[in-house]
C-alpha positions as CSV (number, residue, x, y, z in Angstrom):
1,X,138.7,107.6,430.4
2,X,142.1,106.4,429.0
3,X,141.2,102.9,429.9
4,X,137.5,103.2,428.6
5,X,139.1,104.4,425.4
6,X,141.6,101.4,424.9
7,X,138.8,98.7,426.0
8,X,136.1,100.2,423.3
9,X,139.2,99.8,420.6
10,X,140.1,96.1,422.0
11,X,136.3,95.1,421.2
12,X,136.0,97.2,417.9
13,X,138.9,94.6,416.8
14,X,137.7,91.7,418.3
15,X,134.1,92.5,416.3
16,X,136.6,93.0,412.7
17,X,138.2,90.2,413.7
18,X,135.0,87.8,414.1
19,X,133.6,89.5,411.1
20,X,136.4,88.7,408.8
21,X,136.8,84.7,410.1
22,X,132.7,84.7,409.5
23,X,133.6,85.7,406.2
24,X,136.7,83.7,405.1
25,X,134.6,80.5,406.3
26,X,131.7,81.7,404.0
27,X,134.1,81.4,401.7
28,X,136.1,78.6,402.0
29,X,132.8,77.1,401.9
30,X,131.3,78.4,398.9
31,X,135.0,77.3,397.1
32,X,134.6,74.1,398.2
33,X,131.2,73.5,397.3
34,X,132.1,75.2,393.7
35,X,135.1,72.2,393.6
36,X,133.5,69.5,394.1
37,X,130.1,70.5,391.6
38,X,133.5,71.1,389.3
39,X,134.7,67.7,390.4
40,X,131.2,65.8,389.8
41,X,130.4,68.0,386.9
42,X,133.8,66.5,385.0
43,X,133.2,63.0,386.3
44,X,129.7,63.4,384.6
45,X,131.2,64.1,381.2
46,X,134.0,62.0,381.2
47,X,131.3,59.1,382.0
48,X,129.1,60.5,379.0
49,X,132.3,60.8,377.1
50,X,133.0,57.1,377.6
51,X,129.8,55.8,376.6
52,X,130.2,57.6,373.5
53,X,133.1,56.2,372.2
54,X,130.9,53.3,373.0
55,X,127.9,53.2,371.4
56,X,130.4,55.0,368.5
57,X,132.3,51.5,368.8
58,X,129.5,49.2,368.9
59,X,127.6,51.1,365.8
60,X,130.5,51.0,363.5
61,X,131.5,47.2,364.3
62,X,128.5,45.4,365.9
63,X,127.9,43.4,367.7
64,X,130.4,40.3,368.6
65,X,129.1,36.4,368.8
66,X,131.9,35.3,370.6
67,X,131.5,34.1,374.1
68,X,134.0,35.8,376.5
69,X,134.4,34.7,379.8
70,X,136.7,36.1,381.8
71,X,137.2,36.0,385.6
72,X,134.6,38.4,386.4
73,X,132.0,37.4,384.2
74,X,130.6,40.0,381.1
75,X,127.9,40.2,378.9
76,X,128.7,37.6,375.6
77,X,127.6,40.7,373.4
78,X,128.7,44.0,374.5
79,X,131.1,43.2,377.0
80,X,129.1,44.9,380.2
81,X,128.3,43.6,383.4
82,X,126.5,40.9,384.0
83,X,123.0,40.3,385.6
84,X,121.9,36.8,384.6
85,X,123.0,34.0,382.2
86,X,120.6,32.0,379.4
87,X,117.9,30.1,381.2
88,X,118.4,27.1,378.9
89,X,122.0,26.1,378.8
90,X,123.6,28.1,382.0
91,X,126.7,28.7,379.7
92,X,126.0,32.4,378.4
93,X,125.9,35.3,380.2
94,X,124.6,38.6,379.4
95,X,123.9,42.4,381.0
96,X,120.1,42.8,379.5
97,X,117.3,41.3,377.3
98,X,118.3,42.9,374.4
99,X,121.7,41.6,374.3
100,X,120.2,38.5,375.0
101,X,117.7,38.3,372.2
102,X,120.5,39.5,369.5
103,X,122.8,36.7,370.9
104,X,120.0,34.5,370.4
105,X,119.2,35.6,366.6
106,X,123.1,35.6,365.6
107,X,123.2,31.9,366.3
108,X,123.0,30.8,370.3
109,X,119.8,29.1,369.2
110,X,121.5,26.4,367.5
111,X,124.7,26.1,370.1
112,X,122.2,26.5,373.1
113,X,121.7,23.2,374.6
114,X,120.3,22.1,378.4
115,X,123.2,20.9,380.7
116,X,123.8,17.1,379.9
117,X,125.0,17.2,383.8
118,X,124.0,18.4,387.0
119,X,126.6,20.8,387.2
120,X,126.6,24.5,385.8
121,X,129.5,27.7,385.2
122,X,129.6,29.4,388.4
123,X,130.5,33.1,388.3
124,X,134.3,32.5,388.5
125,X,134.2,29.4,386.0
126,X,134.5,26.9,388.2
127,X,131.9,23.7,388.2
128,X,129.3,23.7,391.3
129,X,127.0,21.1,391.6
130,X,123.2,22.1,390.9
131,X,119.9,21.0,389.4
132,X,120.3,21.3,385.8
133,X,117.1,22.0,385.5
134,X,116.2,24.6,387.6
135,X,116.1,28.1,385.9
136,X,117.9,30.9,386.9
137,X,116.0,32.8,390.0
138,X,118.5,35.8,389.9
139,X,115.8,39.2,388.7
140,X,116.9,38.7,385.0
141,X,116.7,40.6,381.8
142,X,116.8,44.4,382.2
143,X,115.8,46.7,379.7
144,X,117.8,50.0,379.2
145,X,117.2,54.4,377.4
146,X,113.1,64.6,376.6
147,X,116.8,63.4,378.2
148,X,118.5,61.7,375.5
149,X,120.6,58.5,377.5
150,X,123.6,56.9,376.2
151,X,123.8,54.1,373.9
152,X,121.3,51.4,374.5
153,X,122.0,48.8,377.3
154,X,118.3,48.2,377.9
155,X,117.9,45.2,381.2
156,X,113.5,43.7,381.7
157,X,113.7,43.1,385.4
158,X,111.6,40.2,385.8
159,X,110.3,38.4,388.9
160,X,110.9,34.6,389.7
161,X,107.5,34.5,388.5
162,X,108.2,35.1,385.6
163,X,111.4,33.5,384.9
164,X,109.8,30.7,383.1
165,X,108.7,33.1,380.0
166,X,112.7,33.5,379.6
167,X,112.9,31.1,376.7
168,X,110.3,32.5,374.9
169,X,111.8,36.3,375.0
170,X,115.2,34.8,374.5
171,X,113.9,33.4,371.2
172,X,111.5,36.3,370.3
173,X,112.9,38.4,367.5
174,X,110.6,41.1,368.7
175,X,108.3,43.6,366.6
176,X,110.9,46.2,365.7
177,X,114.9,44.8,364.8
178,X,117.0,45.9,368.3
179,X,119.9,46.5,366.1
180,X,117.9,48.7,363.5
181,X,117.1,50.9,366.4
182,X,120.4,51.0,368.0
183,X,122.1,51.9,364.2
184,X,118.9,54.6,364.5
185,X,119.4,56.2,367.8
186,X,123.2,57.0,366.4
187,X,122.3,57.9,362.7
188,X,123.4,61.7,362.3
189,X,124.0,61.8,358.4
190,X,121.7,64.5,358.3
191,X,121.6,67.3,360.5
192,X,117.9,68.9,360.9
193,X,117.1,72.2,361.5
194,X,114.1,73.4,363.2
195,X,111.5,74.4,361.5
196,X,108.7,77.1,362.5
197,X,105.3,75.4,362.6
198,X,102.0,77.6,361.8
199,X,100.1,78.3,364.8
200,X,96.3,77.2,363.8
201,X,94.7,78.6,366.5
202,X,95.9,78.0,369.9
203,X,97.8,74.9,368.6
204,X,101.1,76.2,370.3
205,X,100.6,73.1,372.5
206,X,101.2,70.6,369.6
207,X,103.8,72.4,368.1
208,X,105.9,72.4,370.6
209,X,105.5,68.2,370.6
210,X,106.0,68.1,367.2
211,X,109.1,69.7,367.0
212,X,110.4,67.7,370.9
213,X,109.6,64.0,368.7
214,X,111.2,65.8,365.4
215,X,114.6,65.9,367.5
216,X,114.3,62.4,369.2
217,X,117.1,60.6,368.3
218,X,116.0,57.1,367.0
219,X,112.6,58.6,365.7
220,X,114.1,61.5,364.0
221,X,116.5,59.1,361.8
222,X,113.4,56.6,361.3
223,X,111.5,59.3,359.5
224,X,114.2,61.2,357.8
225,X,114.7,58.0,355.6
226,X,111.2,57.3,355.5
227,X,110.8,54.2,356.9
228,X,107.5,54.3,358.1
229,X,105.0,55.1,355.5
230,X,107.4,52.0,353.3
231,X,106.0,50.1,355.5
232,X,102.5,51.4,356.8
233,X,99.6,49.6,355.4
234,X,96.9,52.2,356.7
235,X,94.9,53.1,353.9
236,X,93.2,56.2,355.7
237,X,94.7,58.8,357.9
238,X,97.9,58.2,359.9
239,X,99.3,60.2,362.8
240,X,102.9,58.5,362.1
241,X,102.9,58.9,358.2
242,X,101.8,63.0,358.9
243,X,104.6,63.1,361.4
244,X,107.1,62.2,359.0
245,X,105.7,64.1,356.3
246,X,105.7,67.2,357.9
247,X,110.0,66.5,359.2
248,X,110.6,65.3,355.7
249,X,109.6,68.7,354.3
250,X,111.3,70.3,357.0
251,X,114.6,68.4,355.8
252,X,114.1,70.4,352.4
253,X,114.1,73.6,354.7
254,X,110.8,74.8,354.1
255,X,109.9,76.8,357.2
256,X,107.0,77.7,358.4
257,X,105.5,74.4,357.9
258,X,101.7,74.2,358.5
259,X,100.7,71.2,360.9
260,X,97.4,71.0,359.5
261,X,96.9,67.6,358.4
262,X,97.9,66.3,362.3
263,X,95.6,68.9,363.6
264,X,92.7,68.4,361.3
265,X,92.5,64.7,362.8
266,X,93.0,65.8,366.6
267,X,90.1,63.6,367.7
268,X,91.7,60.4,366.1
269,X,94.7,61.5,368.5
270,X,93.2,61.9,371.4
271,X,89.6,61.7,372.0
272,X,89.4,65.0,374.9
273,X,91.1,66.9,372.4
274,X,89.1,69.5,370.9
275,X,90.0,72.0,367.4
276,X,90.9,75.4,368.6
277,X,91.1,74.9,372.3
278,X,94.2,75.4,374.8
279,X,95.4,71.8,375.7
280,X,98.0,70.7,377.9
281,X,101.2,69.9,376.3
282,X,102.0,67.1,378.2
283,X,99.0,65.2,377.7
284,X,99.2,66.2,374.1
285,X,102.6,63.9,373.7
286,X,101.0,61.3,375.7
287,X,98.1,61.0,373.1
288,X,100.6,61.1,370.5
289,X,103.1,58.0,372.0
290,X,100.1,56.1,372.6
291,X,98.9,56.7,368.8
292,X,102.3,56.1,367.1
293,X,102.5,52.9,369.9
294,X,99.2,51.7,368.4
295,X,100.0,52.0,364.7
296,X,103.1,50.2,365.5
297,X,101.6,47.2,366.8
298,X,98.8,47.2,363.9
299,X,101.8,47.8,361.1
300,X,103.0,44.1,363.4
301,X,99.7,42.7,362.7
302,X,99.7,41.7,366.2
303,X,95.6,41.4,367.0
304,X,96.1,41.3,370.7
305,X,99.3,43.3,371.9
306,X,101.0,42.1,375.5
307,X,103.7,43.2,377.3
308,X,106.8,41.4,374.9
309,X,105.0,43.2,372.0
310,X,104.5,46.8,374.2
311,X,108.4,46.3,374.8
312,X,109.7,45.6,371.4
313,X,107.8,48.4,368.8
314,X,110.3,51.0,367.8
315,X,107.8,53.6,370.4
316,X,108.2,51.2,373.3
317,X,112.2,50.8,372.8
318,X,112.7,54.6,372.4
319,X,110.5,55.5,375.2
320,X,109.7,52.5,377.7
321,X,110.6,51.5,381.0
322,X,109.9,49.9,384.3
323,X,108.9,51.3,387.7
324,X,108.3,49.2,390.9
325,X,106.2,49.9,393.5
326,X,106.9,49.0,397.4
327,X,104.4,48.4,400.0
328,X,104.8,47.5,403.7
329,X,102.1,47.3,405.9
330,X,102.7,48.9,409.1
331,X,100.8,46.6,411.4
332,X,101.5,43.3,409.7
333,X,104.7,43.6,408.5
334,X,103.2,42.3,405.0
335,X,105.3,43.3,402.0
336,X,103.7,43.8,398.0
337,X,105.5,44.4,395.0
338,X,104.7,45.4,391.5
339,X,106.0,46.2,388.8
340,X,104.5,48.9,385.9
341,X,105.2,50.5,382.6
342,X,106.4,53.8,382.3
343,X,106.5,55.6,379.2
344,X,107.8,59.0,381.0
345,X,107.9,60.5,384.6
346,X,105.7,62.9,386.5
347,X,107.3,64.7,389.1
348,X,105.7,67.1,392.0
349,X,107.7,70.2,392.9
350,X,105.5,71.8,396.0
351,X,107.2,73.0,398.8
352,X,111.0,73.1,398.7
353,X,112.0,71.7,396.0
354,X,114.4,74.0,393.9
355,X,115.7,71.7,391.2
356,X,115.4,68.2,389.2
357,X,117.0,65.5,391.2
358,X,115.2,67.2,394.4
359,X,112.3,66.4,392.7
360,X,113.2,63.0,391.7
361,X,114.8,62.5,395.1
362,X,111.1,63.0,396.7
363,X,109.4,61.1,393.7
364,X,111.7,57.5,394.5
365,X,111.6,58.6,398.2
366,X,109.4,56.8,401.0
367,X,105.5,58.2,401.2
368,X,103.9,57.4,403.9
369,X,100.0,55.5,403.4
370,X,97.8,57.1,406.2
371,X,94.5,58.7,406.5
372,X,92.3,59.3,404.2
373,X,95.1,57.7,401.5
374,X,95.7,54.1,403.8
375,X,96.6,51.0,402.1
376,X,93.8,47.8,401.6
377,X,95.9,44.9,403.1
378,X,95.2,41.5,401.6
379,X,96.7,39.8,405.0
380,X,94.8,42.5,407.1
381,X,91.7,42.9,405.2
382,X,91.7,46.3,406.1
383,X,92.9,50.0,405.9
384,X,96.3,50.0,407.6
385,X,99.0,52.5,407.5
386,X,101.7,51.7,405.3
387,X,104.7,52.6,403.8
388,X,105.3,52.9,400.2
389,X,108.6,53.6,397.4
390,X,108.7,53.9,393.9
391,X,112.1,53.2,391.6
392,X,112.9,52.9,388.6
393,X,114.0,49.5,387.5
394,X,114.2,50.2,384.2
395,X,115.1,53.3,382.5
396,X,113.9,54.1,379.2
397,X,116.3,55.0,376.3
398,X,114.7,58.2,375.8
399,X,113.5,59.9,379.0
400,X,110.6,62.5,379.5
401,X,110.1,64.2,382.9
402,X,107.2,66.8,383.5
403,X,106.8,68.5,386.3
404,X,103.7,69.1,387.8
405,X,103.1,72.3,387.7
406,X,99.0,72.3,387.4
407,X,96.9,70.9,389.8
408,X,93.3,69.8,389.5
409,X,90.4,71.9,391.4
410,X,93.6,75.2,391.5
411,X,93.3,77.8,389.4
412,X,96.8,79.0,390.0
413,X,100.1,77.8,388.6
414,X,103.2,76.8,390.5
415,X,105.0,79.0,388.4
416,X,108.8,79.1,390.7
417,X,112.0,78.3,389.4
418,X,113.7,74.9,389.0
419,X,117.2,74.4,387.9
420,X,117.8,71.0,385.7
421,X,121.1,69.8,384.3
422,X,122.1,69.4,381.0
423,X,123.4,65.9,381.7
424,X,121.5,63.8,384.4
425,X,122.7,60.7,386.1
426,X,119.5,58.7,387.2
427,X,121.4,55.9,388.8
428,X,120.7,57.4,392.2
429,X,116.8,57.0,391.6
430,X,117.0,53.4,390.4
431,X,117.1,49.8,391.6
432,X,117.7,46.4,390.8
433,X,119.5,47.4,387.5
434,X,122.8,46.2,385.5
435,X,122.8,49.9,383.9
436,X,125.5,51.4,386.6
437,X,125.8,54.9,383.7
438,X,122.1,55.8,383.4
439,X,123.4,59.4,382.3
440,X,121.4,61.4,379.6
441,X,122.0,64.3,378.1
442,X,119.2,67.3,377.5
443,X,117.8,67.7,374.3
444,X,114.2,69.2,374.6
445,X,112.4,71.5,376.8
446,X,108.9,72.7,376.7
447,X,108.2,75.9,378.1
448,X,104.7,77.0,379.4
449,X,104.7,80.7,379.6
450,X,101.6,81.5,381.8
451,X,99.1,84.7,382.1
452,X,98.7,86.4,385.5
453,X,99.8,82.9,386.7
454,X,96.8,81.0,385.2
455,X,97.0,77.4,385.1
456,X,94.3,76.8,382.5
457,X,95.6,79.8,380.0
458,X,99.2,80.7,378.5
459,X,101.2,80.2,375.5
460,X,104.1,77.5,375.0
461,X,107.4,77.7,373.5
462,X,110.1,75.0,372.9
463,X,113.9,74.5,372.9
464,X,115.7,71.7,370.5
465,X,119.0,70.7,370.8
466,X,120.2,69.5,367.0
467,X,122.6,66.3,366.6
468,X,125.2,69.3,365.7
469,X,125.2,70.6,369.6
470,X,123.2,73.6,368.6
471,X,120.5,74.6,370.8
472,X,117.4,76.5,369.4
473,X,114.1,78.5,370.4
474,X,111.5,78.0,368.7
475,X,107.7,80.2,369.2
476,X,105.4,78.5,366.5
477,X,106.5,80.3,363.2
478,X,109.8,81.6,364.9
479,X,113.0,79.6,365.3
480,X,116.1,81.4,366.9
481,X,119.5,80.0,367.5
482,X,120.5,80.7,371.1
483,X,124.8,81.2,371.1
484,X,127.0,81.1,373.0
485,X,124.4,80.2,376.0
486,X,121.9,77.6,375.8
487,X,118.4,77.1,377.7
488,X,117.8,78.9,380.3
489,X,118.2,76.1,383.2
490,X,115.3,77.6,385.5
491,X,111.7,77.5,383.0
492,X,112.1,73.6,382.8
493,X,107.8,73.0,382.0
């Protein structure tokens, strides 16, 4: 009995023991997960920090003309990396488009002359022999910004196929000045509060818009000084000069505002939009992007618009970019590529996903083409399996992601929890880019608050970061200042 005794204590301590080395390896784990989200968390900000002080720089002295050319060659304007060089001369290099087409317009066009010699600047300055005349087939100009990015550094990733149009966007001055809407994006001489906005009968949907574009950086400054309706030569009703009549009066802090006059004309918005009805928010702002993009292009007087004139209106620099689509065909082997605008991102959440960069992880991840969803090949002339990825090549200045929460023919909601973070590095999710510090901050988040988990009935609610750092709620006629915390990271919409 004695020995009985002394074994049942020698495995009651051998049971603590494993108990407490299970536990000090939980954690030891947890701390060193908790480090390192510390760790990339700082890295995050100190990179945001950085590109601050930049775009702070870069509004306050402009833009230099000189051509620098060091041993690792940078951008002739701002200084940055370096994805392709002027198409024309082979002398100048630049990181984007943009920087490009300001280059041009501050004088290049009367330096900028085709090589006299076969012979052309290689990356380290030293002479290589070449074709003079052949142009450039590196992927050129790149165009960089509810995530509000860092300063500007917009790169159009274009094909070898298109490579010979790089004179004539090198030269374009565009529809909307590139520096006007860089000084725009970091004007904050006036600090706007929210303002509650009357709810006209289940118009909670449009609010909520309203007050996500009041708050958009480059649009909000555009507005504030009325620089629209100086210009707009619409003699009837306009969606853009309403817009900034309502934020002007919200600048004299008159709250609650009435909407009325946007409302009144929803079907000149949207044509599926109906007075009185629940409508989706999202498809709300897309009807509204699309409106202000159209009066931008008339206020142009631009009959026909294409894809230089999509890309340079004050809508299509705040909120443009560039996705490209993979295929490969299985069988064949057979590879096609496209590229396609992108004025914001949709993003599934089924299954597992628990947070934002999950989601975007699966959205830029490979999908598989089988079944019912195979891929027409051209070579094939068939339905073959494939294999197919979406990046983004070009990421907008201002960046919306939805997620999809509704889905057609389902009367329920996925109505679970994802985490976002306030500041968001997208270079993961993107290819072919000169922008290395894609990293936006949070500004706006649209809420949809659902009943009994109905997809196709609920109410919607907003939060609005101000250009002071102050976060607010705000339910139609009711704005609340949320201190010390901010949004709730979990009812991202």
């Amino acid at each position: 009995m004695h020995v009985t005794g002394d074994l049942g204590f020698s495995i009651l301590v051998l049971v603590v023991s494993f108990v407490f080395l299970a536990i000090a390896l939980i954690i030891r784990r947890k701390w060193r997960r908790a480090v390192a989200r510390k760790e990339e968390i700082k890295r995050l900000l100190i990179l945001a920090s950085e590109e601050a002080a930049r775009a702070e720089f870069e509004a306050s002295y402009g833009y230099s003309t000189t051509v620098y050319v060091p041993q690792h060659p940078q951008c002739a304007v701002c200084f940055s990396p370096t994805t392709t060089r002027c198409a024309r001369c082979k002398a100048v290099r630049y990181c984007s488009g943009k920087c490009q087409i300001v280059h041009w317009r501050q004088g290049h066009k009367d330096e900028c002359q085709p090589p006299s010699i076969s012979h052309e600047i290689n990356d380290v300055g030293n002479f290589t022999s070449q074709k003079a005349a052949e142009p450039d087939q590196s992927e050129a100009y790149g165009d960089r910004f509810k995530f509000e990015s860092k300063l500007p550094a917009k790169p159009i990733q274009m094909s070898s196929e298109e490579s010979e149009s790089s004179d004539r966007s090198s030269s374009s001055e565009g529809l909307f000045s590139y520096e006007l809407f860089v000084k725009l994006y970091n004007w904050n001489k006036v600090e706007l509060q929210p303002c509650g906005l009357i709810n006209c009968g289940n118009s909670c949907y449009a609010n909520v818009v309203l007050q996500c574009l009041a708050f958009t950086p480059p649009l909000t400054a555009y507005f504030l000084q009325g620089l629209h309706s100086k210009e707009c030569a619409k003699k009837d009703w306009c969606f853009t000069c309403e817009l900034e009549n309502l934020i002007l009066r919200a600048k004299d802090g008159k709250s609650p505002l009435s909407p009325i006059g946007i409302l009144s004309r929803l079907q000149s918005i949207g044509s599926q939009l109906g007075n009185g009805r629940e409508e989706d928010a999202h498809e709300f702002l897309r009807y509204a992007i699309d409106t202000m993009q159209s009066v931008c292009i008339e206020e142009a007087g631009v009959n026909a618009s294409g894809p230089l004139e999509d890309e340079t209106t004050l809508i299509g620099l705040t909120f443009g970019g560039y996705l490209r689509s993979k295929i490969k065909c299985t069988k064949c082997h057979g590879k096609s590529e496209r590229q396609e605008r992108m004025m914001d991102l949709t993003v599934e959440i089924e299954g597992d996903i628990g947070n934002l960069e999950e989601a975007l992880r699966r959205y830029t991840g490979t999908e598989i083409l089988d079944g019912e969803n195979k891929y027409k090949c051209d070579r094939c002339k068939s339905y073959e399996k494939a294999k197919k990825k979406l990046t983004i090549v070009e990421a907008p200045n201002i960046l919306t992601i939805a997620l999809k929460r509704f889905q057609s023919g389902k009367f329920g909601k996925l109505n679970k929890s994802i985490q976002f973070p306030e500041i968001l590095d997208l270079a993961p999710y993107m290819s072919g880019t000169s922008d290395k510090l894609p990293i936006y901050r949070l500004y706006g988040v649209v809420v949809h608050l659902d009943i009994m988990n109905a997809a196709f009935s609920g109410h919607y609610v907003c939060y609005v970061k101000s250009t002071q750092n102050k976060w607010f709620k705000v339910d139609d006629s009711t704005v609340r200042q949320l201190f010390p915390y901010l949004i709730p990271g979990h009812v991202c919409d």
